[in-house]
N, C-alpha and C positions, 0 to 999 in steps of 0.2 A: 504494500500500500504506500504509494506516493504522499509524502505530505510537505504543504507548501509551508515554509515559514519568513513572515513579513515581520520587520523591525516597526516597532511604533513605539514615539516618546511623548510620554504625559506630560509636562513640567510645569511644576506652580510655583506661585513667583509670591513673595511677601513681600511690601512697600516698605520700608524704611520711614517714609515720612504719611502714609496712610495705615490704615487697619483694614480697611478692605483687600484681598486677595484679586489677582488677574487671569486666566484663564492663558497659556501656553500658544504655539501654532499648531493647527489642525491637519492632518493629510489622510485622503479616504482611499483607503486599504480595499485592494479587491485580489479574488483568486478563485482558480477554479477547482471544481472535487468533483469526482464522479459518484453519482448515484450508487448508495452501497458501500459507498468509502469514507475517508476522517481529512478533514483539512484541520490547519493549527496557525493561528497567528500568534508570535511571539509580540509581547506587549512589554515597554518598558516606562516604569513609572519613576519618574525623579522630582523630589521634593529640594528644592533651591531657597527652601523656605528658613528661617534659624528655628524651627520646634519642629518636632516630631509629629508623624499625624499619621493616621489610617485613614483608608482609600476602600470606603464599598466599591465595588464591581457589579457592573449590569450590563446585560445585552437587553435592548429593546429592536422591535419591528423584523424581525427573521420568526418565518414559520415555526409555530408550536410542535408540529411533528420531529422538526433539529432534536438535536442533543446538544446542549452545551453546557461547556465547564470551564471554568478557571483551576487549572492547576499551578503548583509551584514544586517542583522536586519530588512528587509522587502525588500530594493531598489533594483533596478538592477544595477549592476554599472560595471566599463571596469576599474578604476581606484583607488586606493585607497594608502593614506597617511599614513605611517608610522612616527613616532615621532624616534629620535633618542636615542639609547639606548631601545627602548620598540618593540613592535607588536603588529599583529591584526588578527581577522581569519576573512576569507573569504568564503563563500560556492562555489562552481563549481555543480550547478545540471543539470542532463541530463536526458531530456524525451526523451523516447523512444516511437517513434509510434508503434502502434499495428501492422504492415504489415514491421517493417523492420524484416531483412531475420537474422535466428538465427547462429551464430558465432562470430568468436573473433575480436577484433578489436583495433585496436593500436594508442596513438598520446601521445600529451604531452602538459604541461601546461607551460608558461612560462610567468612568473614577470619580466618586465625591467623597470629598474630603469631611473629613470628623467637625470641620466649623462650617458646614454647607456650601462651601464653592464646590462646582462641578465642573469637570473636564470631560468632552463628549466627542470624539471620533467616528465619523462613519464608515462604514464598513459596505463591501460588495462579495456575495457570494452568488457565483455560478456554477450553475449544476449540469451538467453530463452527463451519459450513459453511451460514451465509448465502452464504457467496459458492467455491462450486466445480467447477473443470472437470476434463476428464479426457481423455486417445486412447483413445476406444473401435474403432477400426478401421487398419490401419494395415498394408503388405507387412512382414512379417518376414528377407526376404532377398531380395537383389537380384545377378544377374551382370552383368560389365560388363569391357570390358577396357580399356586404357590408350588415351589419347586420346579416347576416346567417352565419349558421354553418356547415361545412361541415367534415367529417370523413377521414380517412385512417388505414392501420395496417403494422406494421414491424414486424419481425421475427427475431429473433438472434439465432445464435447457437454458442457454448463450442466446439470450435476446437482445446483447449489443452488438455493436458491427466493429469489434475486435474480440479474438482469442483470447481465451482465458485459460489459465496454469494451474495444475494441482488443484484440482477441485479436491474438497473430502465433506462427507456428512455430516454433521455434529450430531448426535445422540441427548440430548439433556433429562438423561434416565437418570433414577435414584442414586445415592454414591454406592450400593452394595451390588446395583444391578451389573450382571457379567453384557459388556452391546459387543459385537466383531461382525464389522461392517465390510463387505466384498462389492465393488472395491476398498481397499482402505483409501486409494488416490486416482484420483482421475489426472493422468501428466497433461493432456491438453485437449480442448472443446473450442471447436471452431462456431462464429457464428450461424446459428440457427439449430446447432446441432442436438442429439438429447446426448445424456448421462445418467444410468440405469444402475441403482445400488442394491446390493438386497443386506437387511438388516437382523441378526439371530440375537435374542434378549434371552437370556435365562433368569429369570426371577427368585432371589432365592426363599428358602421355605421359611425366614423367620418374617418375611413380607404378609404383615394382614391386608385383608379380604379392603379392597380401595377403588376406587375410579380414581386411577392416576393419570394427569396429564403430564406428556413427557413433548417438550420440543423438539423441533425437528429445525437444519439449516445449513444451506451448504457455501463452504465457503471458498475461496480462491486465492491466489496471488493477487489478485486485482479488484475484488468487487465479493461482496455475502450476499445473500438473499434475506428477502424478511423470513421473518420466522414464524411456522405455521405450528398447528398441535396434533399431537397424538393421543387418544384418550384409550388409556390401558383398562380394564376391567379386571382387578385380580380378586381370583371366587377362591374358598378355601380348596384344598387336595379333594379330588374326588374320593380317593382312595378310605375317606372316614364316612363317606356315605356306607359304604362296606361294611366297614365295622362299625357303625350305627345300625345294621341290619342285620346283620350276625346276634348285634345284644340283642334287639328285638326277638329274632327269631328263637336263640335261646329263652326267653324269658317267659314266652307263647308256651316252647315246649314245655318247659316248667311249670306252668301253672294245668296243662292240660293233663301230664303225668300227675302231678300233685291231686286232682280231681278225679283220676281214674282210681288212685291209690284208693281215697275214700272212700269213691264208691263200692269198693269190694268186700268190703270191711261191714 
């Protein structure tokens, strides 16, 4: 997965001979990401001010369907501390799901500071599908009971107008469930083409009786698909229906000998 990263500087300014704050120079950041993929602007915030201050974060006006986040060195975070006189960079990454619709798209990013001045940058995202797949085929429900294992198959196809690498399935089964998916990899899928998996779950026997949904997603060197569901049915072992019939049928015999005994008597 390709990711673009754009330098951007916030910088706020404190007057000497005012108390009101100033507002930095502006520049609208724009990049492209393909449907199904993750762009990232790098954002840099510098306080020129003599006090220290925190800096909310917000994205406004980009479709709700995005993902987005401010990270800094792994966290996710909405807010972050600038020291006075220094800076800090920030990330802004945005996923795109695989079905949002290809074009331009507009908003802006804005830092406001702990004494309400705000710094507002706008921002351009364009969207793509040089590169995208999708499960066009796939069991929507599966029964199975404890201990056993039961099968399914999905199908993906290359609905963009470039190839696509190493496809593989994702499974999003329980952590005890055994998934061994064939293929494990798909090396390459030309546009238009399908990709046909078959999927073996063994469910083990301490799994109570559930309607589990499990996800399904296939993903690539270049582009995932959304992700659809699987709805598992697990019934307890048949094998106690047996011995639930067995007691029975002992229990019948017993009471039947028991009544013959009497009657002899």
């Amino acid at each position: 997965m390709k990711r673009a990263a754009i330098a951007l500087m916030l910088t706020a300014f404190l007057s000497v001979l005012s108390a009101h704050s100033a507002a930095a120079d502006a520049v609208t950041l724009a990049q492209t990401v393909q449907a199904g993929s993750a762009g990232e602007y790098q954002i840099e915030i510098a306080n020129e001010t003599t006090d220290s201050h925190d800096y909310h974060l917000a994205v406004d006006g980009l479709p709700d369907t995005l993902t987005l986040s401010f990270v800094q060195d792994g966290p996710v975070l909405d807010t972050v501390a600038v020291d006075a006189g220094s800076y800090t960079l920030v990330t802004l990454r945005v996923d795109v799901p695989a079905d949002t619709a290809v074009g331009r798209y507009a908003g802006s990013v804005t830092a406001t500071r702990d004494d309400g001045s705000a710094l507002t940058v706008p921002i351009v995202l364009n969207v793509e599908n040089t590169y995208s797949v999708e499960i066009v085929s796939q069991n929507l429900n599966v029964t199975t009971f404890r201990g056993q294992e039961f099968t399914f198959d999905v199908t993906a196809s290359n609905i963009g107008a470039a190839p696509l690498t190493n496809l593989s399935l994702v499974v999003g089964a329980p952590a005890k469930w055994v998934v061994q998916i064939d293929p494990a990899v798909v090396a390459s899928l030309d546009p238009g083409a399908d990709a046909a998996y078959h999927a073996r779950v063994l469910v083990p026997r301490s799994q109570i009786a559930i309607d589990q949904p499990v996800t399904l997603s296939i993903i690539s060197d270049q582009a995932s698909s959304a992700e659809s569901t699987l709805t598992v049915r697990v019934q307890n072992n048949p094998g106690y229906l047996v011995v639930a019939a067995i007691v029975i049928l002992a229990a019948v015999i017993g009471v039947v000998v028991y009544f013959r005994a009497r009657g002899r008597r």
